[in-house]
PDB file of N, CA, C, O and CB in Angstrom:
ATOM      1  N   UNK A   1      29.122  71.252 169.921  1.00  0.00           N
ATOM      2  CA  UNK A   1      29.077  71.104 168.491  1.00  0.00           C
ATOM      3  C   UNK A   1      29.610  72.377 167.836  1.00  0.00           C
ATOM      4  O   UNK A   1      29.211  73.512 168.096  1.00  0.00           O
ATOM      5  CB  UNK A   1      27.645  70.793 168.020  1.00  0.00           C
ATOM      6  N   UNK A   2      30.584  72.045 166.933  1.00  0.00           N
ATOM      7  CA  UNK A   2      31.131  73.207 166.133  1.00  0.00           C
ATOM      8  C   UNK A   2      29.866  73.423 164.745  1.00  0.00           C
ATOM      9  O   UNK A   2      28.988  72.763 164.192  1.00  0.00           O
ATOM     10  CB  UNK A   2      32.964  72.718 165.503  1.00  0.00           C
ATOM     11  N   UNK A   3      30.356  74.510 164.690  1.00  0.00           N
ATOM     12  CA  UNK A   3      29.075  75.542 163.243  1.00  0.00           C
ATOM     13  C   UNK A   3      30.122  75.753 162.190  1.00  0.00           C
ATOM     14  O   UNK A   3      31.001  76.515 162.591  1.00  0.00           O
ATOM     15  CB  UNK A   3      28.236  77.681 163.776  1.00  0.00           C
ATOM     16  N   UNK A   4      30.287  75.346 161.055  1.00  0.00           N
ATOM     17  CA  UNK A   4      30.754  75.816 160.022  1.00  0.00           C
ATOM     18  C   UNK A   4      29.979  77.232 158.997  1.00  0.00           C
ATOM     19  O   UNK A   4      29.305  76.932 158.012  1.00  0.00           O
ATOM     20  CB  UNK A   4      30.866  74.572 159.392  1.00  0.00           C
ATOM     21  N   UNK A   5      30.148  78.429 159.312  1.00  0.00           N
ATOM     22  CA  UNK A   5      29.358  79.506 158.338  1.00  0.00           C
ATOM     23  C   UNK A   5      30.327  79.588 157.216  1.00  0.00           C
ATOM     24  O   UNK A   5      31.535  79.785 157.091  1.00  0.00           O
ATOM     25  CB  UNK A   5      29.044  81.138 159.037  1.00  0.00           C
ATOM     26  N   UNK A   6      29.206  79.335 156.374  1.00  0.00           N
ATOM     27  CA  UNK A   6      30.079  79.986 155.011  1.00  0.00           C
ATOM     28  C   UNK A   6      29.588  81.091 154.794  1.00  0.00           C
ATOM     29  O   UNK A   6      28.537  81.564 155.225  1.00  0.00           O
ATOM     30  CB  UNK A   6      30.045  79.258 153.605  1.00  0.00           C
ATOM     31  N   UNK A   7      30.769  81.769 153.737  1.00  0.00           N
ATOM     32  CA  UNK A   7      29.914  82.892 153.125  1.00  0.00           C
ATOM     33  C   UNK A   7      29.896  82.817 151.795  1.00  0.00           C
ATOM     34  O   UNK A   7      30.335  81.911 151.086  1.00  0.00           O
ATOM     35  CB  UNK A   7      30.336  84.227 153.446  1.00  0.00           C
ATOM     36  N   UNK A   8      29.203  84.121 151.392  1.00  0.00           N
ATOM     37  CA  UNK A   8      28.306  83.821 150.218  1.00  0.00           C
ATOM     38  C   UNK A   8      29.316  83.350 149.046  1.00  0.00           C
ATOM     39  O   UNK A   8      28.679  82.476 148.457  1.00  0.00           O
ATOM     40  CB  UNK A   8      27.369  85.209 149.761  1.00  0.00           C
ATOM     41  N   UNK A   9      30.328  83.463 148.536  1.00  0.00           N
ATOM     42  CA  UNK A   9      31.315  82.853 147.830  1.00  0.00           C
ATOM     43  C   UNK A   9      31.081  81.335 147.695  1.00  0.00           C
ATOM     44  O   UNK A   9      30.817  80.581 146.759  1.00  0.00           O
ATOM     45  CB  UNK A   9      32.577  83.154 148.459  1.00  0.00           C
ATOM     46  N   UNK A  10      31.326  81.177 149.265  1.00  0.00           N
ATOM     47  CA  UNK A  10      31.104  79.500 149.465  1.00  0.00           C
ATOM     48  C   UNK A  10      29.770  79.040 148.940  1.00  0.00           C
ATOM     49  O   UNK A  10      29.719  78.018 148.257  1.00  0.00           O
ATOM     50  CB  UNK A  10      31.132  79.021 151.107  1.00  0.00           C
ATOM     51  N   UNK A  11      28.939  79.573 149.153  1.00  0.00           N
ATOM     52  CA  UNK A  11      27.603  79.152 149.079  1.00  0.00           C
ATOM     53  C   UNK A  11      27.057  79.492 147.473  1.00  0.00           C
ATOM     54  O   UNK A  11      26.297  78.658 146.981  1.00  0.00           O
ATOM     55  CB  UNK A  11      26.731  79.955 150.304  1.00  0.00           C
ATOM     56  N   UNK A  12      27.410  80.635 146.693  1.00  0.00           N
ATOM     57  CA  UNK A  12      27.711  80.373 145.404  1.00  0.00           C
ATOM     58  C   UNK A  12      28.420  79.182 144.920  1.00  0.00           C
ATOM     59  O   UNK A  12      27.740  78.317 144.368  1.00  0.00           O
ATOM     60  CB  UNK A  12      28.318  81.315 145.035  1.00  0.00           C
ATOM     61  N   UNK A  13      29.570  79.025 145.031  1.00  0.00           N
ATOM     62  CA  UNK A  13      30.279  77.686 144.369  1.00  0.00           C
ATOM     63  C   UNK A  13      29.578  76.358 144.722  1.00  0.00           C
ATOM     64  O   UNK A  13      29.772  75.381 144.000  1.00  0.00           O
ATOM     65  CB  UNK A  13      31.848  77.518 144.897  1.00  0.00           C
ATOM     66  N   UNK A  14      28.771  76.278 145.799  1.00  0.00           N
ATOM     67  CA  UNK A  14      27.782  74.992 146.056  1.00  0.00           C
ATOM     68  C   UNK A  14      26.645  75.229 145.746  1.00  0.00           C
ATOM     69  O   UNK A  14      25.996  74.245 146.102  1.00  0.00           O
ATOM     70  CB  UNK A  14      27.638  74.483 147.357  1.00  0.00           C
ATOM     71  N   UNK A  15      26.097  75.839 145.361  1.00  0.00           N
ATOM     72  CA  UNK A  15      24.549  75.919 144.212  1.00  0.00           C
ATOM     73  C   UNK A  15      25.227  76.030 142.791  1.00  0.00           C
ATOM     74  O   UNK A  15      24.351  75.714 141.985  1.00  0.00           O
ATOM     75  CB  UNK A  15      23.294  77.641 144.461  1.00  0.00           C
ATOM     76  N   UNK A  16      26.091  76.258 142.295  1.00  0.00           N
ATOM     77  CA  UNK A  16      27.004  75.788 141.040  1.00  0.00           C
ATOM     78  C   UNK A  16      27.651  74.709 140.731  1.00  0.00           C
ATOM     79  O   UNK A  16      28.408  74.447 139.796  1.00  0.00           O
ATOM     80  CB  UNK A  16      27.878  76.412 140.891  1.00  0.00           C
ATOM     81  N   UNK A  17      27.107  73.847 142.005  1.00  0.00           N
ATOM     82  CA  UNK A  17      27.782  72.296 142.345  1.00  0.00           C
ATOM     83  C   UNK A  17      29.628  72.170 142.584  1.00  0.00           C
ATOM     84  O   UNK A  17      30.136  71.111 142.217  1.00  0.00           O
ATOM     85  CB  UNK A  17      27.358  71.210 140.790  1.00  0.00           C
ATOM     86  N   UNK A  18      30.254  72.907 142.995  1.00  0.00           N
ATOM     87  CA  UNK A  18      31.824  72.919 142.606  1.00  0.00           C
ATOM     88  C   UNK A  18      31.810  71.765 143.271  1.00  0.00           C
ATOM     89  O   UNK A  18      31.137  71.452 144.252  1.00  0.00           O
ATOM     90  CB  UNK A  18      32.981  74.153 143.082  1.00  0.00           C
ATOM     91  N   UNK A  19      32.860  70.950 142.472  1.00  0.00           N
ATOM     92  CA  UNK A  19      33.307  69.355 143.258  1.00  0.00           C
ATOM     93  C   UNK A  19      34.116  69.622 144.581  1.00  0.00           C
ATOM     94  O   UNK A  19      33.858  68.779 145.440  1.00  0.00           O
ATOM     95  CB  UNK A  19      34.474  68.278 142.168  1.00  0.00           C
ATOM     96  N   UNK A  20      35.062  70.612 144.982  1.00  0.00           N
ATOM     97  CA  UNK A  20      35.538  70.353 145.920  1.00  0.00           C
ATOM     98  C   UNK A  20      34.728  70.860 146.934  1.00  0.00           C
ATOM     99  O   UNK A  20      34.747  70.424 148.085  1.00  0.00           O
ATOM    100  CB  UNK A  20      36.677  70.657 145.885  1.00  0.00           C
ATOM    101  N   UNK A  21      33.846  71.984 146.450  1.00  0.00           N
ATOM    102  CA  UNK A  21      33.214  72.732 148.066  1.00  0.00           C
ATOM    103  C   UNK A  21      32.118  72.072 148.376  1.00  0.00           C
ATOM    104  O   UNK A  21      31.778  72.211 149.551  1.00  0.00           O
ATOM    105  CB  UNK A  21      32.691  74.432 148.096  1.00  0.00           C
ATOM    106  N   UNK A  22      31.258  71.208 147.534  1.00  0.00           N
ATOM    107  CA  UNK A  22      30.362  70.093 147.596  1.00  0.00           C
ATOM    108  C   UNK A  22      30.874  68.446 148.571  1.00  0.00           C
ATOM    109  O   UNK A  22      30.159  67.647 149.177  1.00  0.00           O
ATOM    110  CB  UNK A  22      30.151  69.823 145.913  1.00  0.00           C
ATOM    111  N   UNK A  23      31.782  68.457 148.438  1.00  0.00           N
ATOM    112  CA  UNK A  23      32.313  67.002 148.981  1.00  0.00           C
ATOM    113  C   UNK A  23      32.790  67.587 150.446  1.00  0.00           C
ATOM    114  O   UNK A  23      32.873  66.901 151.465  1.00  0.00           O
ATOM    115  CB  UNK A  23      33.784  66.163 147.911  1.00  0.00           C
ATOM    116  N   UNK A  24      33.088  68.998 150.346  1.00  0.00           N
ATOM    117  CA  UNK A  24      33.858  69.085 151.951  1.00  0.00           C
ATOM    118  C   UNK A  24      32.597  69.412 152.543  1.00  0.00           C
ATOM    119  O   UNK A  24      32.636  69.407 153.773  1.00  0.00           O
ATOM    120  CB  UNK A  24      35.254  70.402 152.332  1.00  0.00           C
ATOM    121  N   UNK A  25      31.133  69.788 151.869  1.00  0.00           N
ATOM    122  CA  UNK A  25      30.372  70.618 152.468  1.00  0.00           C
ATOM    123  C   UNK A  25      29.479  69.181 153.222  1.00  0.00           C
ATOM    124  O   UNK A  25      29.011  69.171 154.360  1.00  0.00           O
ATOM    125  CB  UNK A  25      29.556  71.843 151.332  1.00  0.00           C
ATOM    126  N   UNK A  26      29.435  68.175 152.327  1.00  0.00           N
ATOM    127  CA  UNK A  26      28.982  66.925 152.365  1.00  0.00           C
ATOM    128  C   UNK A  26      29.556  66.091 153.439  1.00  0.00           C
ATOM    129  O   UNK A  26      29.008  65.111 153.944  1.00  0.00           O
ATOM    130  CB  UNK A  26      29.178  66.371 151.168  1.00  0.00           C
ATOM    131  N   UNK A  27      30.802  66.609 153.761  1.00  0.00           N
ATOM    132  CA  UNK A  27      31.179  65.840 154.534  1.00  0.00           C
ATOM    133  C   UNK A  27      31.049  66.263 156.163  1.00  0.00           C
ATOM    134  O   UNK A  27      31.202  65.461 157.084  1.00  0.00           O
ATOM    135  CB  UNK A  27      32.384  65.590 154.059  1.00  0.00           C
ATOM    136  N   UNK A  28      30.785  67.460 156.292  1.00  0.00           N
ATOM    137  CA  UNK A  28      30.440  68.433 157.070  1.00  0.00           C
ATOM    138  C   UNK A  28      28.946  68.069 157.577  1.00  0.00           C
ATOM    139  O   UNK A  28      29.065  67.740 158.758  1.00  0.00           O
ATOM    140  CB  UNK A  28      30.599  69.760 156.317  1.00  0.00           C
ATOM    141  N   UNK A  29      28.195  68.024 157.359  1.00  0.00           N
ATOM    142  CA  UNK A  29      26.642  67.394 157.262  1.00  0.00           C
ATOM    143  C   UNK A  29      26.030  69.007 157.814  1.00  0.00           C
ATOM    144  O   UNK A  29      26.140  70.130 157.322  1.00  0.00           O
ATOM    145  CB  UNK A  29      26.202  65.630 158.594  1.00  0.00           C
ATOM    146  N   UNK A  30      25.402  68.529 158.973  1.00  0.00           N
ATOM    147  CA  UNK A  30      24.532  69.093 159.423  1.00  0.00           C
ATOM    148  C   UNK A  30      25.286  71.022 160.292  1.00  0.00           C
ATOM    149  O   UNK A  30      24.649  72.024 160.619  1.00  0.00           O
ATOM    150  CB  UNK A  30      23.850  67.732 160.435  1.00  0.00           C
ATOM    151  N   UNK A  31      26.731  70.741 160.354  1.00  0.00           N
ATOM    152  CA  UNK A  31      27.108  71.411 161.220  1.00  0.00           C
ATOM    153  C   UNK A  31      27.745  72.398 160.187  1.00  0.00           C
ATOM    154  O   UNK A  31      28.932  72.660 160.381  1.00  0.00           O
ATOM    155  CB  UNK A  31      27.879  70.709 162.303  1.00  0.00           C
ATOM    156  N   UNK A  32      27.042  73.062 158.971  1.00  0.00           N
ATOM    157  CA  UNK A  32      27.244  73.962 158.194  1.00  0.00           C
ATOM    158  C   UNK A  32      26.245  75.112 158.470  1.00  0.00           C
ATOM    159  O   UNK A  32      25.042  74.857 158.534  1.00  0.00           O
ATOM    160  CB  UNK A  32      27.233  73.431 156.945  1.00  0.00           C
ATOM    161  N   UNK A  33      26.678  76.284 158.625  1.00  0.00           N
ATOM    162  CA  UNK A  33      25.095  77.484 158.260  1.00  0.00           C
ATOM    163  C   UNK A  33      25.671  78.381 157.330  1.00  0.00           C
ATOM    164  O   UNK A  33      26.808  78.313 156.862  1.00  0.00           O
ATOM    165  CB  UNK A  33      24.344  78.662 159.788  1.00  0.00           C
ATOM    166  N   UNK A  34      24.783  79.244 157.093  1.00  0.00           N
ATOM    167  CA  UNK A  34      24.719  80.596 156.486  1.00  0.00           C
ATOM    168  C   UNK A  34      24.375  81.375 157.438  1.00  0.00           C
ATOM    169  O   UNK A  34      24.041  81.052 158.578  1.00  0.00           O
ATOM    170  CB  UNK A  34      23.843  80.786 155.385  1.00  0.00           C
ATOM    171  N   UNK A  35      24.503  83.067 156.695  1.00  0.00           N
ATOM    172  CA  UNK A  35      24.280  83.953 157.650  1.00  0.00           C
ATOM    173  C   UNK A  35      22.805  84.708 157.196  1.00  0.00           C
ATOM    174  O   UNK A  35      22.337  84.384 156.105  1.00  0.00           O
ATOM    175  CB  UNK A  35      25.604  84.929 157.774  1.00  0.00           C
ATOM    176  N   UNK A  36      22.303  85.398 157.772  1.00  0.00           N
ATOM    177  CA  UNK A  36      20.974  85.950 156.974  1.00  0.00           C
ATOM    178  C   UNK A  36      21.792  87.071 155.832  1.00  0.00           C
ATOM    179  O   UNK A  36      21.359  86.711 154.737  1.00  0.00           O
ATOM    180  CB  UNK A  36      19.623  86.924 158.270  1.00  0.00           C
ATOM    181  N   UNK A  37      22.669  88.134 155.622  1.00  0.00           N
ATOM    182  CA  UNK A  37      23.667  88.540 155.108  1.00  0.00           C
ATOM    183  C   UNK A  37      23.884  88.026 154.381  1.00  0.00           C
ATOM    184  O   UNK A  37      23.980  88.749 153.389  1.00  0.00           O
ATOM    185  CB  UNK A  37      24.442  88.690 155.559  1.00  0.00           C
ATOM    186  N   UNK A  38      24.222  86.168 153.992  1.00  0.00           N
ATOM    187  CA  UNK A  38      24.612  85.688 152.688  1.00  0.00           C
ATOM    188  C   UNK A  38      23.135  85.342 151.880  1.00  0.00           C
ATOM    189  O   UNK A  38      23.013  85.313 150.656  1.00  0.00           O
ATOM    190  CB  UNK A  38      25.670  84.296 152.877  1.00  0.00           C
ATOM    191  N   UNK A  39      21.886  85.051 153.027  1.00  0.00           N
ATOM    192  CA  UNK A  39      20.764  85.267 152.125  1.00  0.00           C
ATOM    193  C   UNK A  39      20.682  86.193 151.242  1.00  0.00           C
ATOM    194  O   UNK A  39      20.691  85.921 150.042  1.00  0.00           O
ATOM    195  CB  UNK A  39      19.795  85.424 152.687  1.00  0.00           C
ATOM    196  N   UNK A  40      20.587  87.465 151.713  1.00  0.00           N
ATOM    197  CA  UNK A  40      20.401  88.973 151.356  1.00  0.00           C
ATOM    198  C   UNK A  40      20.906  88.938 150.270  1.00  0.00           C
ATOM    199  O   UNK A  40      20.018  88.825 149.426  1.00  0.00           O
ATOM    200  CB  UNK A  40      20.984  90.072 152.181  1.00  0.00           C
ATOM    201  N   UNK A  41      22.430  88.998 149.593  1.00  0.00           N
ATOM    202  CA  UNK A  41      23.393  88.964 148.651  1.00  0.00           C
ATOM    203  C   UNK A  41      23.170  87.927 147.996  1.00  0.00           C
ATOM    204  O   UNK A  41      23.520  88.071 146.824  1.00  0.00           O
ATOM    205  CB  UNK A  41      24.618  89.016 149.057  1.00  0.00           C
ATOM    206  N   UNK A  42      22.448  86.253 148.372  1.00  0.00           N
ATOM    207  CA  UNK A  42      22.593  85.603 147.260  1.00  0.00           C
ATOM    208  C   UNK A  42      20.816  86.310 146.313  1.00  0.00           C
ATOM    209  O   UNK A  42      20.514  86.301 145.120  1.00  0.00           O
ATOM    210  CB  UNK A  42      22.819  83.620 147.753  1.00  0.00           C
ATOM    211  N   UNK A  43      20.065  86.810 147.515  1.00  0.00           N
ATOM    212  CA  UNK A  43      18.584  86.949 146.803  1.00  0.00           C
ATOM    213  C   UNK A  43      18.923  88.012 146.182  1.00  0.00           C
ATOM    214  O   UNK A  43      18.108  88.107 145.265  1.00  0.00           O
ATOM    215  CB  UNK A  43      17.168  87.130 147.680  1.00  0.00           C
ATOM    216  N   UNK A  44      19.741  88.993 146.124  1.00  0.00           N
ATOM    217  CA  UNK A  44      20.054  90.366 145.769  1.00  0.00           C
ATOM    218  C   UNK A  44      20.614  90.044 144.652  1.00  0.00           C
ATOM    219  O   UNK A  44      20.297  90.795 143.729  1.00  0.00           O
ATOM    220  CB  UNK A  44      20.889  91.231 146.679  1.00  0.00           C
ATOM    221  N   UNK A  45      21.628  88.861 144.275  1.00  0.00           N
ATOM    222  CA  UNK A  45      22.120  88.670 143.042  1.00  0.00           C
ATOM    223  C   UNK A  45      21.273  87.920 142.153  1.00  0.00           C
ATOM    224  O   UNK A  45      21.355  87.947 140.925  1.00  0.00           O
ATOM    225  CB  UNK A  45      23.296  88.104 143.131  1.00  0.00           C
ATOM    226  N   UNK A  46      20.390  87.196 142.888  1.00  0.00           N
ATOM    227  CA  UNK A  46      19.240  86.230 141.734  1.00  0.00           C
ATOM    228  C   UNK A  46      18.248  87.400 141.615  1.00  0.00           C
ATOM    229  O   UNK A  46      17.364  87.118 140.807  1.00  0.00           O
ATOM    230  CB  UNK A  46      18.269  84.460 142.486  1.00  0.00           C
ATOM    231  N   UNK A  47      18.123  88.494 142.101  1.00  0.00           N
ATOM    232  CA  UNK A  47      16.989  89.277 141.303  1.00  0.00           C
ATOM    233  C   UNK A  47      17.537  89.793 140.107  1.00  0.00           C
ATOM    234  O   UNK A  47      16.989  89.481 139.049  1.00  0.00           O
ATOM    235  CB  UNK A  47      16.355  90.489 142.089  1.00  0.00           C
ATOM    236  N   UNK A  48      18.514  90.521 140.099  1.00  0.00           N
ATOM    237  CA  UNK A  48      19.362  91.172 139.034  1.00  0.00           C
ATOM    238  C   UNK A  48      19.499  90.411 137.791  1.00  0.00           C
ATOM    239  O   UNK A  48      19.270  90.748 136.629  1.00  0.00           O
ATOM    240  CB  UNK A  48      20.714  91.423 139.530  1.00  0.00           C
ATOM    241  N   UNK A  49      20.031  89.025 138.416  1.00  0.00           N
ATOM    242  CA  UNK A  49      20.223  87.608 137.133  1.00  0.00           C
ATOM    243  C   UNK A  49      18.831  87.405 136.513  1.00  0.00           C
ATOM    244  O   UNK A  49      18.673  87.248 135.302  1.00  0.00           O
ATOM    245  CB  UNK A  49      20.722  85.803 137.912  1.00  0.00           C
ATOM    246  N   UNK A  50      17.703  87.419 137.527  1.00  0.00           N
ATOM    247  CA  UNK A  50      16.034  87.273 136.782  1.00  0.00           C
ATOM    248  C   UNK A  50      15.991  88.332 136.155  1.00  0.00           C
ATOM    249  O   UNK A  50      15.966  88.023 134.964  1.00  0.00           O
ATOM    250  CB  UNK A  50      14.597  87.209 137.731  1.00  0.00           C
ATOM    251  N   UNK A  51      15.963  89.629 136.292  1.00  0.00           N
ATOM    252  CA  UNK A  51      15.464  90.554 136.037  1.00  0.00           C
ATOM    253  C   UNK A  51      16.287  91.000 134.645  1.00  0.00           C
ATOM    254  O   UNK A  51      15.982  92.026 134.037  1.00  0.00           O
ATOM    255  CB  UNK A  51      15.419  91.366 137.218  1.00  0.00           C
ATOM    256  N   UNK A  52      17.214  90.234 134.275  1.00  0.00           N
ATOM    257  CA  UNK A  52      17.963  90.356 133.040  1.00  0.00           C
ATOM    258  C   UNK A  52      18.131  89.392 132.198  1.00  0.00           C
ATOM    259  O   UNK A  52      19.149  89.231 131.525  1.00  0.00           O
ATOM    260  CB  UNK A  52      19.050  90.699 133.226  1.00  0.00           C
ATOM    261  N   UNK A  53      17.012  88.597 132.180  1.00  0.00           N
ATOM    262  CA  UNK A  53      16.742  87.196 131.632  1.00  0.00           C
ATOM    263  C   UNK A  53      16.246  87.287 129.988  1.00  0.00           C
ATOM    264  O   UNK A  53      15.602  88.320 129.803  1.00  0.00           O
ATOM    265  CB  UNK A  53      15.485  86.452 132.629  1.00  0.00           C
ATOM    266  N   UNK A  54      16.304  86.961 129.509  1.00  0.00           N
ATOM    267  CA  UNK A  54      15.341  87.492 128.421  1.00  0.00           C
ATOM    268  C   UNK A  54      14.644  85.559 127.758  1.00  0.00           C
ATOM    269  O   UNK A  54      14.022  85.438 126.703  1.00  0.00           O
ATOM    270  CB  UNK A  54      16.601  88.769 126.862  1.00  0.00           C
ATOM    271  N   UNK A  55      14.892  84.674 128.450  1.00  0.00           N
ATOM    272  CA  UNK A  55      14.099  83.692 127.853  1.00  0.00           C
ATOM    273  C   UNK A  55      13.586  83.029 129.384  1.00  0.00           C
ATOM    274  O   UNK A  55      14.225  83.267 130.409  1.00  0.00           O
ATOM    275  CB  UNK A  55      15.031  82.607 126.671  1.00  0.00           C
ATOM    276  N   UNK A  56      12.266  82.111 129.377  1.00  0.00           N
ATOM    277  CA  UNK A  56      11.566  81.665 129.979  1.00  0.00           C
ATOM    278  C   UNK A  56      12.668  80.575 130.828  1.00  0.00           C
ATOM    279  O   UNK A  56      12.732  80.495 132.055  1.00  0.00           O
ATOM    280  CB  UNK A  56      10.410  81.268 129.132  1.00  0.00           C
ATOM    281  N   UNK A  57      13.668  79.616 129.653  1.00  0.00           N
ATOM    282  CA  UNK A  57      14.134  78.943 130.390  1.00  0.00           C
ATOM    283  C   UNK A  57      15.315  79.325 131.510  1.00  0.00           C
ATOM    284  O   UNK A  57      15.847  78.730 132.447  1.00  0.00           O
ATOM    285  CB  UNK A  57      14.363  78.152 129.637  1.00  0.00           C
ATOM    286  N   UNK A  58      15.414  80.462 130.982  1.00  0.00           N
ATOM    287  CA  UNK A  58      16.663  81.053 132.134  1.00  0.00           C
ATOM    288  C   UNK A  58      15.788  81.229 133.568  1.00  0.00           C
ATOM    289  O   UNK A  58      16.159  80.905 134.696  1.00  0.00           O
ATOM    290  CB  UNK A  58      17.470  82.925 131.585  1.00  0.00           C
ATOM    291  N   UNK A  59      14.815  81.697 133.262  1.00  0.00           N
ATOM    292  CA  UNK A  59      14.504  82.336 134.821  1.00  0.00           C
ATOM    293  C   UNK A  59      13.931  80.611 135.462  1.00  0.00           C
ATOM    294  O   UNK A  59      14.150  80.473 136.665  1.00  0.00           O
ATOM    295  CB  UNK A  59      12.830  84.037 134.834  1.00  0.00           C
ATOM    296  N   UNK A  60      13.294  79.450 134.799  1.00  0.00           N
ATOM    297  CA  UNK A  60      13.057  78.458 135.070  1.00  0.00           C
ATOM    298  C   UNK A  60      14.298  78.096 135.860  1.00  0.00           C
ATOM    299  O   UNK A  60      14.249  77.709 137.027  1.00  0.00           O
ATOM    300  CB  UNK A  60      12.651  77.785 134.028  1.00  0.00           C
ATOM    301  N   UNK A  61      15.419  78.245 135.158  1.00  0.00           N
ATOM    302  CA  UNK A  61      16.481  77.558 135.994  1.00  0.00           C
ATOM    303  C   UNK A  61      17.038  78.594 136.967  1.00  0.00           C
ATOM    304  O   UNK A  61      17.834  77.963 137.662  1.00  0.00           O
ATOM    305  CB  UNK A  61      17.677  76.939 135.078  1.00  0.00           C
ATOM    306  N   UNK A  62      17.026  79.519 137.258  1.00  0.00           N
ATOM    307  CA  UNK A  62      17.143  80.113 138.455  1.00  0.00           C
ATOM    308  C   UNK A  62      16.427  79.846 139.717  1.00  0.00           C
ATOM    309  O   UNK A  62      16.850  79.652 140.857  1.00  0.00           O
ATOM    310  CB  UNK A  62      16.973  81.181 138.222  1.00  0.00           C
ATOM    311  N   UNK A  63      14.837  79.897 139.061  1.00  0.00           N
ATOM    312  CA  UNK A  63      14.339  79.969 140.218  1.00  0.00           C
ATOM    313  C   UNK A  63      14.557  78.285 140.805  1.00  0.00           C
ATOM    314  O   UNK A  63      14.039  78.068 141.900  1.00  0.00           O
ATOM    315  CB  UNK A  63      12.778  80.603 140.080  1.00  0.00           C
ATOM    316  N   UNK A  64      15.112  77.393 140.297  1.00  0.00           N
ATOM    317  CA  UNK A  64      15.322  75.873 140.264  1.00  0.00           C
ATOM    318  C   UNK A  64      16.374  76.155 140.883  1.00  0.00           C
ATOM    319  O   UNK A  64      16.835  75.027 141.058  1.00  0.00           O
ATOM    320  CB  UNK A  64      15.416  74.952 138.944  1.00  0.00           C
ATOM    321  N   UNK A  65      17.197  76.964 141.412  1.00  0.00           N
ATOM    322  CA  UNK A  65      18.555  76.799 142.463  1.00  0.00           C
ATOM    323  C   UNK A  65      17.937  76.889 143.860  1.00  0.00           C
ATOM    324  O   UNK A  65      18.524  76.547 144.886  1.00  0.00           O
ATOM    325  CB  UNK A  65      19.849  78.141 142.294  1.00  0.00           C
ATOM    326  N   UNK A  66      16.682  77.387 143.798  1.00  0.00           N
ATOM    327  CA  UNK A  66      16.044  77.844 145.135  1.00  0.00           C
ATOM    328  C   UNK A  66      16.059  76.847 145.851  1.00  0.00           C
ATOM    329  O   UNK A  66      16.570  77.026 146.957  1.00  0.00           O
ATOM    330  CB  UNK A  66      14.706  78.364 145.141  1.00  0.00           C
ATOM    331  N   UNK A  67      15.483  75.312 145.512  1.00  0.00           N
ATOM    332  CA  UNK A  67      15.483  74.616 146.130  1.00  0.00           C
ATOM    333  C   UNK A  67      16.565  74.077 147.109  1.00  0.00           C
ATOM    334  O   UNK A  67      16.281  73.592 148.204  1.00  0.00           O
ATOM    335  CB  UNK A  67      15.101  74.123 145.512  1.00  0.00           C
ATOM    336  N   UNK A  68      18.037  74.224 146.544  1.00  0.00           N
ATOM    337  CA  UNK A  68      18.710  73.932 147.056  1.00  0.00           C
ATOM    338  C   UNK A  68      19.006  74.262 148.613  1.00  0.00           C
ATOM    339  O   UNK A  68      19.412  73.277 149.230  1.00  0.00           O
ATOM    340  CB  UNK A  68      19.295  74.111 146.325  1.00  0.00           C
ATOM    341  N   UNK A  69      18.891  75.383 149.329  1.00  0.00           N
ATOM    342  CA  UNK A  69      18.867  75.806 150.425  1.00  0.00           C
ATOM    343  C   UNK A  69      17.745  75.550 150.818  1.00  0.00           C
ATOM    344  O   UNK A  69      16.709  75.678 150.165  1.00  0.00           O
ATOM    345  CB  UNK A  69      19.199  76.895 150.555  1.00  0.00           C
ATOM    346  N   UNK A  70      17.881  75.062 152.213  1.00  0.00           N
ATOM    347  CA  UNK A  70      17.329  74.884 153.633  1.00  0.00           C
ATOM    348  C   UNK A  70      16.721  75.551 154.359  1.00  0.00           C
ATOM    349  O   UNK A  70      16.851  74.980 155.442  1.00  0.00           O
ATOM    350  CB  UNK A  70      17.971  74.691 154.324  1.00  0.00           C
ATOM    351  N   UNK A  71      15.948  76.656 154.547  1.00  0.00           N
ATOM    352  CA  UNK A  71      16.109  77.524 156.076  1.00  0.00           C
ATOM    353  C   UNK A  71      15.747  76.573 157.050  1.00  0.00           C
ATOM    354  O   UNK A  71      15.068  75.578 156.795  1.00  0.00           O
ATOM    355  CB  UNK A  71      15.056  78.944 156.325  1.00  0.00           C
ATOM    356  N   UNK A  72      16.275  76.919 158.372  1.00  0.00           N
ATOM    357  CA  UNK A  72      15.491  76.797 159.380  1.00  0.00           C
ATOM    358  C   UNK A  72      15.472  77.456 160.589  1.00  0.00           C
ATOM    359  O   UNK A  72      16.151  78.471 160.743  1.00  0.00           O
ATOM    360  CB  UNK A  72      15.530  75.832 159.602  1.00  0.00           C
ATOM    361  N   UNK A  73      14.876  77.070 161.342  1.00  0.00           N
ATOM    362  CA  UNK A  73      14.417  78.355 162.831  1.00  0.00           C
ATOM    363  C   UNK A  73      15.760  77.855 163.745  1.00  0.00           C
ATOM    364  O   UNK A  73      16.171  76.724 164.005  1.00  0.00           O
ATOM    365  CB  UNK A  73      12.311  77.945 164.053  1.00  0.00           C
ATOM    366  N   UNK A  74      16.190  79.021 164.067  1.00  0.00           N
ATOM    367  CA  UNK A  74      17.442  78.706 164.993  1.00  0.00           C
ATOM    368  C   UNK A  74      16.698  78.243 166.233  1.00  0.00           C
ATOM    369  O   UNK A  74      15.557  78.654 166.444  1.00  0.00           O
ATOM    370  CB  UNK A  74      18.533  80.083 165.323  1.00  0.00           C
ATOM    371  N   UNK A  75      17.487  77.147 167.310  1.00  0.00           N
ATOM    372  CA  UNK A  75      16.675  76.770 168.072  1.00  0.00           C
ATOM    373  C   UNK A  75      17.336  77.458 169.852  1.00  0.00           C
ATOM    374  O   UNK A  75      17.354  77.061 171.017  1.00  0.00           O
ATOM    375  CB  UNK A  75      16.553  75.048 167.723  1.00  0.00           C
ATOM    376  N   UNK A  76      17.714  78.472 169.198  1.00  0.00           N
ATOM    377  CA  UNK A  76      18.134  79.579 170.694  1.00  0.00           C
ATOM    378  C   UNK A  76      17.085  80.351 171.093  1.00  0.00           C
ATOM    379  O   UNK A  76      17.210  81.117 172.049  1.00  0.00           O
ATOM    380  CB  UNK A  76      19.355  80.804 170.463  1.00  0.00           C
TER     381      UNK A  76
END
């Protein structure tokens, strides 16, 4: 089985929903990852974005991208 890693670029433009990196990512299924590295940088950029929020609903919808990612336990 091949692994598709994106990096954090990629993985920005698909929590922003982009139509094309969403449909290829979709089509990809299960055989997509991240790296712990694009964790780091995407949590490193949502603190900065919270931490410069100045209304309730902004940080509501930030912390509402969270859901979107997956972790799970590598099984090596």
């Amino acid at each position: 089985m091949s692994l598709w890693l994106l990096d954090t670029d990629h993985v920005s433009l698909l929590l922003e929903r982009h139509p094309q990196i969403s449909r290829q990512v979709a089509d990809l299924g299960a055989e997509v990852v991240i790296s712990i590295v694009t964790v780091q940088e995407l949590f490193n950029g949502w603190v900065v974005r919270i931490n410069g929020t100045q209304k309730v609903q902004d940080v509501v919808r930030l912390y509402g991208k969270l859901h979107l990612l997956q972790l799970h336990k590598s099984k090596t």
